[in-house]
Biopython code that builds the backbone (N, CA, C, O; Angstrom):
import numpy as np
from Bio.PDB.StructureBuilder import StructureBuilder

atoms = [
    (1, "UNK", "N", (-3.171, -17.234, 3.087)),
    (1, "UNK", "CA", (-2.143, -17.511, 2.103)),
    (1, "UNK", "C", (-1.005, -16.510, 2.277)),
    (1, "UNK", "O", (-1.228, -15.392, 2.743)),
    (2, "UNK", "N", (0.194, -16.897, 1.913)),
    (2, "UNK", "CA", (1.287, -16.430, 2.345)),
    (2, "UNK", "C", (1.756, -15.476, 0.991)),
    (2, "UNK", "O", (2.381, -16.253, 0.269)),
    (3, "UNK", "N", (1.724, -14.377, 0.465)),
    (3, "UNK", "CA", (2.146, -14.059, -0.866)),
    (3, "UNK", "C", (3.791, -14.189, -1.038)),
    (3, "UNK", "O", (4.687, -13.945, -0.231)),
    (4, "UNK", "N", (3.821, -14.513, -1.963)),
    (4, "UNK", "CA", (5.253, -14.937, -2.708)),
    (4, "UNK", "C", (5.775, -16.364, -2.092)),
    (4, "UNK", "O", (6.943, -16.574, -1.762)),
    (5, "UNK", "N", (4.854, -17.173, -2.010)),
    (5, "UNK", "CA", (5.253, -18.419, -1.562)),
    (5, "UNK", "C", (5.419, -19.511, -2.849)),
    (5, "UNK", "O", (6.224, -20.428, -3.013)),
    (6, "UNK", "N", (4.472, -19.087, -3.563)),
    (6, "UNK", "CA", (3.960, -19.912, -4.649)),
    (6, "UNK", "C", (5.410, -19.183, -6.393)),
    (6, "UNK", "O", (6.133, -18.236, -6.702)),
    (7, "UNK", "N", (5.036, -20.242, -6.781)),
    (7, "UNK", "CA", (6.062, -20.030, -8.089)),
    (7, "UNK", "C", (5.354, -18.818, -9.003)),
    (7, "UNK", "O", (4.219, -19.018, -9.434)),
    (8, "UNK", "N", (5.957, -17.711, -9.256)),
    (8, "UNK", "CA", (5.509, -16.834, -10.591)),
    (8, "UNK", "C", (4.805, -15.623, -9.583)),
    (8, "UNK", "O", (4.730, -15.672, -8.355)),
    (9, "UNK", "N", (4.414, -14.747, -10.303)),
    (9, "UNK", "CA", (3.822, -13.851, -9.643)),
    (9, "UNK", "C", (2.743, -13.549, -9.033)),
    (9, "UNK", "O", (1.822, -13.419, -9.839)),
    (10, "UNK", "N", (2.361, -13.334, -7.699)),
    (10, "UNK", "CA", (1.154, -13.402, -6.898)),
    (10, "UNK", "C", (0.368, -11.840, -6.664)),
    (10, "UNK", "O", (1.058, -10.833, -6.505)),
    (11, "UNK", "N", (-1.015, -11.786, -6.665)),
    (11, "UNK", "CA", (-1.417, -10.339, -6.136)),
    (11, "UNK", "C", (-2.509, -10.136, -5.238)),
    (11, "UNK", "O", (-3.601, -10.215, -5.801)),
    (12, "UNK", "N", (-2.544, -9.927, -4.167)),
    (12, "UNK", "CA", (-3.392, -9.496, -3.232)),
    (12, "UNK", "C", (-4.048, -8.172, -2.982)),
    (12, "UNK", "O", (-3.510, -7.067, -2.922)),
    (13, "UNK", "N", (-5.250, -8.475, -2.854)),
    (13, "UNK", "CA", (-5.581, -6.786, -3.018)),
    (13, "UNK", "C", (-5.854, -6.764, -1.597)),
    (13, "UNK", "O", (-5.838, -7.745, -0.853)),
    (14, "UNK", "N", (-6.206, -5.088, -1.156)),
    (14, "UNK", "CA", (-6.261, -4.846, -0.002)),
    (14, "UNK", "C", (-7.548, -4.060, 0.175)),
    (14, "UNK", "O", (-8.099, -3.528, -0.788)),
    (15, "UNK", "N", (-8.014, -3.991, 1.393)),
    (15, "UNK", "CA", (-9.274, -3.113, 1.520)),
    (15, "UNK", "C", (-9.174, -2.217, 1.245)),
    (15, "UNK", "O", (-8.180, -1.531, 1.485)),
    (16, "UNK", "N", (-10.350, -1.785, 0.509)),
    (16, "UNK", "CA", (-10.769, -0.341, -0.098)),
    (16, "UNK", "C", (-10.465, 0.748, 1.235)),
    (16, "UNK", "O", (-10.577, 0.199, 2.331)),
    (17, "UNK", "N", (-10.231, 1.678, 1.255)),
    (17, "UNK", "CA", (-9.928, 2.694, 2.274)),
    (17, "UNK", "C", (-11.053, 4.432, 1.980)),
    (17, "UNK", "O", (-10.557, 5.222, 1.176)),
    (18, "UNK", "N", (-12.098, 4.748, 2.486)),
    (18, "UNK", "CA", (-12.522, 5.632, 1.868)),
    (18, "UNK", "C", (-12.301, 6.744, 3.452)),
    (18, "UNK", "O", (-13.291, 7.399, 3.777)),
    (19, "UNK", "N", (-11.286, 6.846, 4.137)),
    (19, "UNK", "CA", (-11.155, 7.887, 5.338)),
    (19, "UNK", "C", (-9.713, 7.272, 5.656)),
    (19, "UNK", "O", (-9.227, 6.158, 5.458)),
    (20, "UNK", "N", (-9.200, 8.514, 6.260)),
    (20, "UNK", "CA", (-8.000, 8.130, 7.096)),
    (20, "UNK", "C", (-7.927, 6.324, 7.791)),
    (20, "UNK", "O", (-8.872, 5.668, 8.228)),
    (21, "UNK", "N", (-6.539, 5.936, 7.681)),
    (21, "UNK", "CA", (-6.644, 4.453, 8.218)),
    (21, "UNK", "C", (-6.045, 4.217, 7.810)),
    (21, "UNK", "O", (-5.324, 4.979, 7.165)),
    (22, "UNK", "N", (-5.854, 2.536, 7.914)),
    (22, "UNK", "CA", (-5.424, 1.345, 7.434)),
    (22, "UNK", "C", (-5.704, -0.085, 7.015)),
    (22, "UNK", "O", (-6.450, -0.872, 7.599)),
    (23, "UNK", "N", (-5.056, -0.285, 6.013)),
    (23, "UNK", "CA", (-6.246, -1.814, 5.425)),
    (23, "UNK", "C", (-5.540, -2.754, 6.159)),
    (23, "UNK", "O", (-4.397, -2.678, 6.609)),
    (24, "UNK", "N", (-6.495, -3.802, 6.237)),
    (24, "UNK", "CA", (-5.897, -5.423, 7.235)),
    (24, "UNK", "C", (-4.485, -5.369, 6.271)),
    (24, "UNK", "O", (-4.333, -4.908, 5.140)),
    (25, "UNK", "N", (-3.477, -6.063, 7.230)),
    (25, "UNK", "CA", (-2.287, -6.558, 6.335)),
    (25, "UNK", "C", (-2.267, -7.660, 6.178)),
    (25, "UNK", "O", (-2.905, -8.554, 6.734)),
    (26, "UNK", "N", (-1.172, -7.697, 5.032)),
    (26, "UNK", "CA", (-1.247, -8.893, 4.253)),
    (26, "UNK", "C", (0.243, -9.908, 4.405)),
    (26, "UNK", "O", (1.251, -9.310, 4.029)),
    (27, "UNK", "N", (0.395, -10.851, 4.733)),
    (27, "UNK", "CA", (1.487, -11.576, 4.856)),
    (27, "UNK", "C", (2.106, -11.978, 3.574)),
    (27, "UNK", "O", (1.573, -12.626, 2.673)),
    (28, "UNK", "N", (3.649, -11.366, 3.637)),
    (28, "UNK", "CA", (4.080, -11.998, 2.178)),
    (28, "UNK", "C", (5.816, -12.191, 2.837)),
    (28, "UNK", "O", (6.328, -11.755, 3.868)),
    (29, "UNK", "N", (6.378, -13.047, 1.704)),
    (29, "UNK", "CA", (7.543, -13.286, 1.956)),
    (29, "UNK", "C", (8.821, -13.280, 0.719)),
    (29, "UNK", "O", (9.768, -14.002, 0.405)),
    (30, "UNK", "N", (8.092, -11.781, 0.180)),
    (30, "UNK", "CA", (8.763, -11.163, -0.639)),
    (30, "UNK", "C", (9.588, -10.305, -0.256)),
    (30, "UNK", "O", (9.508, -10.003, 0.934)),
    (31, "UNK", "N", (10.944, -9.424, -1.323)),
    (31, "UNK", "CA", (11.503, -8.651, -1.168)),
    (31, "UNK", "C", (11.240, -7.488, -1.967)),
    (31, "UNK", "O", (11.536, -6.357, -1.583)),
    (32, "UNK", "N", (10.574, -7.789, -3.311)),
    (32, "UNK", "CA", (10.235, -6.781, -4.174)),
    (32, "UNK", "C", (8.739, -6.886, -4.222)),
    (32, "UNK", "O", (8.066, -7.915, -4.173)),
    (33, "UNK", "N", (8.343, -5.660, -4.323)),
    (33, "UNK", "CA", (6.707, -5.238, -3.798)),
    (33, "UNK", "C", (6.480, -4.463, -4.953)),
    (33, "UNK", "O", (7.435, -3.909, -5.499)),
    (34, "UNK", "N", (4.972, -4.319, -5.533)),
    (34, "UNK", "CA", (4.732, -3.591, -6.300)),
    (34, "UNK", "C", (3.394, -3.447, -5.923)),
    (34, "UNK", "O", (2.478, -4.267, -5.996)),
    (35, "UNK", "N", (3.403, -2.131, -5.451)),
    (35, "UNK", "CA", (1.708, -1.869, -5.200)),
    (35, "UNK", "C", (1.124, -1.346, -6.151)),
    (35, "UNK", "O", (1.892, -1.046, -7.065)),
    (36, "UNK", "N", (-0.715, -0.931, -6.448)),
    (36, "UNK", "CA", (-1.032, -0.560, -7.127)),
    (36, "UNK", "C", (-2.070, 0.177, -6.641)),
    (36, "UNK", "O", (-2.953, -0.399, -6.006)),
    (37, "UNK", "N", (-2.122, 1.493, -6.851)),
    (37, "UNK", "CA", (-3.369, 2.262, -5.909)),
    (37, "UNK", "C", (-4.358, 2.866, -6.963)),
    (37, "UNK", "O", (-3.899, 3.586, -7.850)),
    (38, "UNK", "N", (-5.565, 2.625, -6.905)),
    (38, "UNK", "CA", (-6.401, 3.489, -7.924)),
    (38, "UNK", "C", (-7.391, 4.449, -6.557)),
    (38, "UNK", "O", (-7.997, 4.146, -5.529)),
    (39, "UNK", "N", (-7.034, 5.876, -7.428)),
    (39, "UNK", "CA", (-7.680, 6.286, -6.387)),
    (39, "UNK", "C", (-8.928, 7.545, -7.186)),
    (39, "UNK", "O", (-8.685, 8.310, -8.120)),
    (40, "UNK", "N", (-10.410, 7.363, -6.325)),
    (40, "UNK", "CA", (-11.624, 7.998, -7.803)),
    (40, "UNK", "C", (-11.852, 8.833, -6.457)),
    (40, "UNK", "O", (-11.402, 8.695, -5.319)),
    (41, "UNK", "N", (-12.460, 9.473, -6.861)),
    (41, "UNK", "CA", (-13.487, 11.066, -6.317)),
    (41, "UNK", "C", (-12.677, 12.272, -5.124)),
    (41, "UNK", "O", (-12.948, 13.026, -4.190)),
    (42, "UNK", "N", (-11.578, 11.804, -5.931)),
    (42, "UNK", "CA", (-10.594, 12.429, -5.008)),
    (42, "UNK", "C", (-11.053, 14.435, -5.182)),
    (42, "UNK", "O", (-11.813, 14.796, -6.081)),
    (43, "UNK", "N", (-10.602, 15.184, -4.448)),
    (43, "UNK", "CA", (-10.815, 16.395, -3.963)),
    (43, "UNK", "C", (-9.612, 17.546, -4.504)),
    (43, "UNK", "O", (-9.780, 18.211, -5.526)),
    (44, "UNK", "N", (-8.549, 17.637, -3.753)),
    (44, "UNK", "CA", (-7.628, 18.399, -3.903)),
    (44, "UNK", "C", (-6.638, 17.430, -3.809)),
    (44, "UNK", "O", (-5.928, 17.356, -4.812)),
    (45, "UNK", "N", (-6.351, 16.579, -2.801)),
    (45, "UNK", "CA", (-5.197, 15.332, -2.699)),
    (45, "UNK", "C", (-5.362, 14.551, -1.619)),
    (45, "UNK", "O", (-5.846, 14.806, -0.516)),
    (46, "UNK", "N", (-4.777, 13.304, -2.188)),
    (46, "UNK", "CA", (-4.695, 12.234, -1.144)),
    (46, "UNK", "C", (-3.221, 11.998, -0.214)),
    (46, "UNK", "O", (-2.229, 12.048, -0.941)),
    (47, "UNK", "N", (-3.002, 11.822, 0.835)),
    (47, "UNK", "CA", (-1.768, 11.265, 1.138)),
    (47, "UNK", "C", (-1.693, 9.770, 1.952)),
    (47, "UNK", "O", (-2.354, 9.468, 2.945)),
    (48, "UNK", "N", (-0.626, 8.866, 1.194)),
    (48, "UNK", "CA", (-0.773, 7.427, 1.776)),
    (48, "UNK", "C", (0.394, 7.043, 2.020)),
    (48, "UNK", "O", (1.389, 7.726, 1.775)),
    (49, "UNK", "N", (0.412, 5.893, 2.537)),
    (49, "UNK", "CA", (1.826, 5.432, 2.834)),
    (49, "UNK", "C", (1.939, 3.840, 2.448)),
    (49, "UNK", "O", (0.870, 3.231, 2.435)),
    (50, "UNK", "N", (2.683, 3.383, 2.251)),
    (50, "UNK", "CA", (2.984, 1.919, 2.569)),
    (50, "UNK", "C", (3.910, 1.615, 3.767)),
    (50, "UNK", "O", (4.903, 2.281, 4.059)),
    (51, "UNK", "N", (3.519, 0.669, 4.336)),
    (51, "UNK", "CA", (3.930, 0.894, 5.646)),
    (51, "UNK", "C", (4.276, -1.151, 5.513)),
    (51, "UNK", "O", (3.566, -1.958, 4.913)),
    (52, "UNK", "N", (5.354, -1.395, 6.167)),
    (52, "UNK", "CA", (6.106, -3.064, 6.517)),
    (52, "UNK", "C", (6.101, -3.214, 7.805)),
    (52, "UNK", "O", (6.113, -2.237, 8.554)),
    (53, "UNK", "N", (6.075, -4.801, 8.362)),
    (53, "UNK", "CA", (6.229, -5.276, 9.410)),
    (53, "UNK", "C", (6.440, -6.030, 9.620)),
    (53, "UNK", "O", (5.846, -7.000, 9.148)),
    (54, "UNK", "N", (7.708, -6.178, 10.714)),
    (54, "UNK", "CA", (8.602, -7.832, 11.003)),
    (54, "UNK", "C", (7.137, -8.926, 11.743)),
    (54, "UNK", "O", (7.043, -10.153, 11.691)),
    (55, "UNK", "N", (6.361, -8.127, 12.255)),
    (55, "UNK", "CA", (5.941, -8.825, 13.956)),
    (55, "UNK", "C", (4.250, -8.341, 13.604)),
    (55, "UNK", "O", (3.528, -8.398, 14.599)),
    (56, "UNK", "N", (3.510, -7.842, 12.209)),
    (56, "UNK", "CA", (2.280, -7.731, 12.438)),
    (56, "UNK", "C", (1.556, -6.510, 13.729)),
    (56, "UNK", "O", (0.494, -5.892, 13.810)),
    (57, "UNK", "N", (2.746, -6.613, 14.548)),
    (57, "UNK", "CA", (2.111, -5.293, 15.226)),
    (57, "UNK", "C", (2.362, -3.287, 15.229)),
    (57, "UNK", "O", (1.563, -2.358, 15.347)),
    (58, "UNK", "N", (4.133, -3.367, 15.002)),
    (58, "UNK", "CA", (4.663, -2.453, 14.790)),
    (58, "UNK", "C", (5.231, -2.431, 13.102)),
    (58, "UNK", "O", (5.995, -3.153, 12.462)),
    (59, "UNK", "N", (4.292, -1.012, 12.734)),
    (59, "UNK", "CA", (4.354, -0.734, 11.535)),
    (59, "UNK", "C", (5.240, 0.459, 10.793)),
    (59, "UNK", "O", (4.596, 1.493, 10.974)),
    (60, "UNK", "N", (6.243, 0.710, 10.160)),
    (60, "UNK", "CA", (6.701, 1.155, 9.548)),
    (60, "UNK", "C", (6.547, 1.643, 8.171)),
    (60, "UNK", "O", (6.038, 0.948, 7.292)),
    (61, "UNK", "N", (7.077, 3.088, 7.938)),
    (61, "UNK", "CA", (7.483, 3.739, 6.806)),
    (61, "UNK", "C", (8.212, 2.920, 5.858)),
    (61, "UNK", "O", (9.392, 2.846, 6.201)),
    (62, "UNK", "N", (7.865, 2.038, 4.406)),
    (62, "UNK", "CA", (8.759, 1.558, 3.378)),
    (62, "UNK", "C", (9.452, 2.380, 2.590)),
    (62, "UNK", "O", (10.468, 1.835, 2.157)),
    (63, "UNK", "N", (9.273, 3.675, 2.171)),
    (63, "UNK", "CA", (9.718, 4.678, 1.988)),
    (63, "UNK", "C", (10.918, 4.560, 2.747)),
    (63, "UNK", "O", (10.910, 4.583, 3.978)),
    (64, "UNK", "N", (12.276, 4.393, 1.844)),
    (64, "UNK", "CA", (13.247, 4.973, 3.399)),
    (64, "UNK", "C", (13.868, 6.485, 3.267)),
    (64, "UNK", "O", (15.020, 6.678, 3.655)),
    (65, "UNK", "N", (13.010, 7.667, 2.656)),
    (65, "UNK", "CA", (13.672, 8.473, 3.030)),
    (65, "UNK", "C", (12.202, 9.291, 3.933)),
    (65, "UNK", "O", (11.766, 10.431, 4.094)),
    (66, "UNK", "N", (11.806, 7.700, 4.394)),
    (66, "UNK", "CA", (10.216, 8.582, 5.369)),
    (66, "UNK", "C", (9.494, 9.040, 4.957)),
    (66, "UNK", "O", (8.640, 9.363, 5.783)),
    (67, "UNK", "N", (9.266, 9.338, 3.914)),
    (67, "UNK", "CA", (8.242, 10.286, 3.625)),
    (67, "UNK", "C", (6.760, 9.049, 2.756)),
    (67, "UNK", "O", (6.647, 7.860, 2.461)),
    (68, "UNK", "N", (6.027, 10.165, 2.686)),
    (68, "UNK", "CA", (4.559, 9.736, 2.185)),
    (68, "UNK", "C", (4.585, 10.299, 1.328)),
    (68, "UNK", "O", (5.384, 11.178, 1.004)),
    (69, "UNK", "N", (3.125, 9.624, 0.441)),
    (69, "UNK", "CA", (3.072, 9.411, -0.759)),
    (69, "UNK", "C", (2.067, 10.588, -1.217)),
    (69, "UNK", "O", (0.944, 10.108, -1.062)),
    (70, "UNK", "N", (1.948, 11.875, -1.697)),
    (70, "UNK", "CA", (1.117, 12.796, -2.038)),
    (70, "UNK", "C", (0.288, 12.087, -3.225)),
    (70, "UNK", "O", (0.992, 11.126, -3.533)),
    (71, "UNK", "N", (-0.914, 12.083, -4.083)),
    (71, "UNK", "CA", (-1.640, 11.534, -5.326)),
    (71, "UNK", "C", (-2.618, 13.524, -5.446)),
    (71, "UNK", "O", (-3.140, 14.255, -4.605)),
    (72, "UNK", "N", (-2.474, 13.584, -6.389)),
    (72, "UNK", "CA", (-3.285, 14.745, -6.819)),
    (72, "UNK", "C", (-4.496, 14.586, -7.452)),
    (72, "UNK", "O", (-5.458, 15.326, -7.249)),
    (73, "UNK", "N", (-4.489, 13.382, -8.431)),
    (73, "UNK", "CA", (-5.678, 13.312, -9.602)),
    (73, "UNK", "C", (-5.913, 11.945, -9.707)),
    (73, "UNK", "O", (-5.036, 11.086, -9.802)),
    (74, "UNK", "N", (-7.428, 11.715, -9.684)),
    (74, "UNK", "CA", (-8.012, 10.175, -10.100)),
    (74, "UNK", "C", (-7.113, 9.255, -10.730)),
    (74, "UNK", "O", (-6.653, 9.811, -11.728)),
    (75, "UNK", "N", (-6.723, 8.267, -10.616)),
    (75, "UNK", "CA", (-6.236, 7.158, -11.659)),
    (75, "UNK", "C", (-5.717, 6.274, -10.995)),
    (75, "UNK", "O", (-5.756, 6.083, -9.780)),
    (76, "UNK", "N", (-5.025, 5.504, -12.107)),
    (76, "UNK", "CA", (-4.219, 4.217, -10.867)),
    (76, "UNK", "C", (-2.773, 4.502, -11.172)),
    (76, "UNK", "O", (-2.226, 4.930, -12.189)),
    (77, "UNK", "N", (-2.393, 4.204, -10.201)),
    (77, "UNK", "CA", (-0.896, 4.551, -9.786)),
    (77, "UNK", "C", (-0.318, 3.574, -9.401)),
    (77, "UNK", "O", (-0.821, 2.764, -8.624)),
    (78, "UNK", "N", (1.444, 3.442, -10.134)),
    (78, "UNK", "CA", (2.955, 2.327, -9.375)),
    (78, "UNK", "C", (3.267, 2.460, -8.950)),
    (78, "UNK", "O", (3.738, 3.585, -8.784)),
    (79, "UNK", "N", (3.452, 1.365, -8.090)),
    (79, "UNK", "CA", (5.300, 1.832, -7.026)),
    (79, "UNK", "C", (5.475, 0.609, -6.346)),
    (79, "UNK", "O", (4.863, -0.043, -5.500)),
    (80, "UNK", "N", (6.892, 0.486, -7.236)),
    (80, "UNK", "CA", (7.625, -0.493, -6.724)),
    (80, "UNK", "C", (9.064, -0.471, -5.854)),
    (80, "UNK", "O", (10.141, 0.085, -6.072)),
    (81, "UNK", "N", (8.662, -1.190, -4.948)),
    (81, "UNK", "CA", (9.740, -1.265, -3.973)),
    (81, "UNK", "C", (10.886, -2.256, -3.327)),
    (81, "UNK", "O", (10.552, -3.021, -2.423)),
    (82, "UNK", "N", (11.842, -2.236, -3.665)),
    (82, "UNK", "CA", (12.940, -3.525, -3.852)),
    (82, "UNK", "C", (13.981, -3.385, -2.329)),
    (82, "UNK", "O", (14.366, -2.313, -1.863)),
    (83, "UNK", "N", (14.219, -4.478, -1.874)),
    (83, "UNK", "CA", (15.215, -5.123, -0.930)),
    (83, "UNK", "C", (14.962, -4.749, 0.746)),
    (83, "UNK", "O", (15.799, -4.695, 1.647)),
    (84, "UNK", "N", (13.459, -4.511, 0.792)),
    (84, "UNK", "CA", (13.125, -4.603, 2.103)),
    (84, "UNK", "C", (12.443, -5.945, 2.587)),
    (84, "UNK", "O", (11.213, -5.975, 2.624)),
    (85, "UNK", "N", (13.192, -7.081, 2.969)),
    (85, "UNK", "CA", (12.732, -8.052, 3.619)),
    (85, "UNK", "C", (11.296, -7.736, 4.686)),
    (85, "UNK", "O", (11.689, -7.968, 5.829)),
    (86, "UNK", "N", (10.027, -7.365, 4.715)),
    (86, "UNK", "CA", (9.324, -7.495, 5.816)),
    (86, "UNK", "C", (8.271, -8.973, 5.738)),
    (86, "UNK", "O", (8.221, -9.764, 4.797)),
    (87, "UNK", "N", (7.970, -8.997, 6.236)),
    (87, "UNK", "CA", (6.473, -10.194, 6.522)),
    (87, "UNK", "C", (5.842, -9.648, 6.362)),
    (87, "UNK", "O", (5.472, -10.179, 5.314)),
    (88, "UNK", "N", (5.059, -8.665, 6.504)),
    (88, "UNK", "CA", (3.578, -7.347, 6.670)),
    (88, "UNK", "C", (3.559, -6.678, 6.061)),
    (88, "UNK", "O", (4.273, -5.747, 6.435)),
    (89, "UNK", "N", (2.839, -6.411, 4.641)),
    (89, "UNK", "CA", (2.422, -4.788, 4.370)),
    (89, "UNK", "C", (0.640, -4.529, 4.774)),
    (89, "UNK", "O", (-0.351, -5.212, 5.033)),
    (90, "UNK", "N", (1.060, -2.941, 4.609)),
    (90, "UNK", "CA", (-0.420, -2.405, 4.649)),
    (90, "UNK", "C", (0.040, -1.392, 3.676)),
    (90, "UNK", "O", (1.062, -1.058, 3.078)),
    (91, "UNK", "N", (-1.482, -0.989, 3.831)),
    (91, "UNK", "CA", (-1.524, 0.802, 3.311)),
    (91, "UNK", "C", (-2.290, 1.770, 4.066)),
    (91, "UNK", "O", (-3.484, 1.685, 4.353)),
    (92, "UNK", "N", (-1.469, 2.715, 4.365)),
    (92, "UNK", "CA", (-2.404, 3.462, 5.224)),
    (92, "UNK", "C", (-3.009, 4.826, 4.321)),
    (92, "UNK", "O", (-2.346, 5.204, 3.355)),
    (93, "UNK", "N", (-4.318, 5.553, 4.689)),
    (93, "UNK", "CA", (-4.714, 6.382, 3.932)),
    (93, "UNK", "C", (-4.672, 7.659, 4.983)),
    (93, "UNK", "O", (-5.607, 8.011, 5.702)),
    (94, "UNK", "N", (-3.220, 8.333, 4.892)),
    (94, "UNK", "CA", (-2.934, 9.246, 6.197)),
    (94, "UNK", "C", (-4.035, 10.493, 6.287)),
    (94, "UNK", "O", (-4.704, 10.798, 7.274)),
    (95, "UNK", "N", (-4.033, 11.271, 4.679)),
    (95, "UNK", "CA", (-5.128, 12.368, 5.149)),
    (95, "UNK", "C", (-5.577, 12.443, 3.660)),
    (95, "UNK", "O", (-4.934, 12.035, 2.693)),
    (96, "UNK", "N", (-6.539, 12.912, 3.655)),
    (96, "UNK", "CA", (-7.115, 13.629, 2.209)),
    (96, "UNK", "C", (-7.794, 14.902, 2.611)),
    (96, "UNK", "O", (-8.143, 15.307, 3.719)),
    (97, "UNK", "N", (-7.896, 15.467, 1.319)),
    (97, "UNK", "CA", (-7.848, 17.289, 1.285)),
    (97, "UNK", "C", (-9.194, 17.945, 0.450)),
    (97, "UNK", "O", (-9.079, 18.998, -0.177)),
    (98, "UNK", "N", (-10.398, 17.241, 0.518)),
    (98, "UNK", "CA", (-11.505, 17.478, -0.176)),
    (98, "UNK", "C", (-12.323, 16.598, -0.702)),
    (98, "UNK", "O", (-11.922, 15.536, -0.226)),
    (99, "UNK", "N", (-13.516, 16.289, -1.613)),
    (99, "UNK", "CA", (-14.287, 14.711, -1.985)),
    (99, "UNK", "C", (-14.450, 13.399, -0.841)),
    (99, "UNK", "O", (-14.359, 13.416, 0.387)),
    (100, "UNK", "N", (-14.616, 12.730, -1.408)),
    (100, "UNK", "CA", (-14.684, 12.013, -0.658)),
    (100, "UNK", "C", (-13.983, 10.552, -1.429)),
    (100, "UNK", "O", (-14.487, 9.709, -2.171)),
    (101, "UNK", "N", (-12.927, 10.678, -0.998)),
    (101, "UNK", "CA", (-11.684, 9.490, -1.897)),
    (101, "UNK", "C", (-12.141, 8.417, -1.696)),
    (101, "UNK", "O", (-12.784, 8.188, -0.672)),
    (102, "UNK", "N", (-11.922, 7.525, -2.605)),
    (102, "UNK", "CA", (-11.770, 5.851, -2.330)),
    (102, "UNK", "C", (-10.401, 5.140, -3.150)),
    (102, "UNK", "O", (-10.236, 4.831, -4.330)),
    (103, "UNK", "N", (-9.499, 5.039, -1.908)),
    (103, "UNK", "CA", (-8.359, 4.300, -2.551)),
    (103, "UNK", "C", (-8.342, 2.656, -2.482)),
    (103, "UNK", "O", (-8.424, 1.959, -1.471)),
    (104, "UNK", "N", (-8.219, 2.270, -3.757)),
    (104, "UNK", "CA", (-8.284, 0.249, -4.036)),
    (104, "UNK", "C", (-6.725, 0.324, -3.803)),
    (104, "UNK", "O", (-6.114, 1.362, -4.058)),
    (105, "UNK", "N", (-6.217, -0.584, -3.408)),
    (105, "UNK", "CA", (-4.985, -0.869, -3.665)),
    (105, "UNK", "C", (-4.890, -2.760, -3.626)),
    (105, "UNK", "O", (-5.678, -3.645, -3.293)),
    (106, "UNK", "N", (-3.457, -2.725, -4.170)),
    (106, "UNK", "CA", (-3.159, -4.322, -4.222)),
    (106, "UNK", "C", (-1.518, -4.341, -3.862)),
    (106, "UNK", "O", (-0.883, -3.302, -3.680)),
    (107, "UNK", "N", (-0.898, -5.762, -3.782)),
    (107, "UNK", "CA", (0.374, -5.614, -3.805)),
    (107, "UNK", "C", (0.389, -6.896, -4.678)),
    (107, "UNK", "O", (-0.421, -7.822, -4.637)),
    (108, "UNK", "N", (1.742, -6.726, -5.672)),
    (108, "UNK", "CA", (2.210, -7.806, -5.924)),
    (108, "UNK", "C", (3.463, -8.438, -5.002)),
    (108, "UNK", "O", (3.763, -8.023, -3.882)),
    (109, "UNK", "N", (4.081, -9.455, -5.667)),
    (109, "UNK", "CA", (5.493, -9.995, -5.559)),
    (109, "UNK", "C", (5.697, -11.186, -6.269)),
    (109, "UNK", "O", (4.732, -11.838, -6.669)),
    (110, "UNK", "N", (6.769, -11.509, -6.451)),
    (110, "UNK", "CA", (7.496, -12.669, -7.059)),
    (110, "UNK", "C", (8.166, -13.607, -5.936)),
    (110, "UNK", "O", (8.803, -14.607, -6.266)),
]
sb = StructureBuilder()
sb.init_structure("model")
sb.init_model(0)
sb.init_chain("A")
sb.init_seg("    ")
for serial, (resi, resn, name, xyz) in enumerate(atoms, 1):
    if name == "N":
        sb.init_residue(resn, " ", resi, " ")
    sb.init_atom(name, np.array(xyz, "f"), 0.0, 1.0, " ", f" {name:<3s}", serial, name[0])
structure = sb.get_structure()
């Protein structure tokens, strides 16, 4: 299924991530993204990214001033992101700093 194809708002969740990586991506054909990360047994900190893609193979920083996403403490966390046309998101789980994390995430769109 294609997200944001359908009328009203759609949400896909993504694989759980418990180590450095990346979850399968998800095809959407949105411009505004709203992810949602809950992240439990976290340590000292997590760092993640959301990452877009025209072509499914080469993946990019959505962030455009590059940077990644630091999380310090258990919970679920927003972030929404407006006027990047891609086909592809993921999430990648770049490093963590103690415990043993498990980040859920999802994306919406309209």
């Amino acid at each position: 299924m294609t997200l944001g194809l359908q009328s009203g708002f759609e949400v896909q969740a993504f694989d759980t991530l418990s180590g450095a990586g990346v979850s399968a991506s998800v095809l959407t054909s949105g411009v505004n993204l709203c992810f949602q990360v809950t992240v439990s047994d976290i340590g000292t900190n997590v760092v993640i990214r959301f990452e877009g893609s025209l072509d499914d193979t080469n993946f990019f920083n959505l962030d455009q001033s590059n940077s990644d996403t630091t999380i310090t403490a258990n919970g679920t966390y927003g972030y929404a992101l407006a006027g990047c046309p891609v086909q592809y998101v993921r999430v990648r789980l770049v490093s963590f700093n103690g415990g043993t994390p498990s980040i859920a995430s999802k994306v919406g769109t309209i």
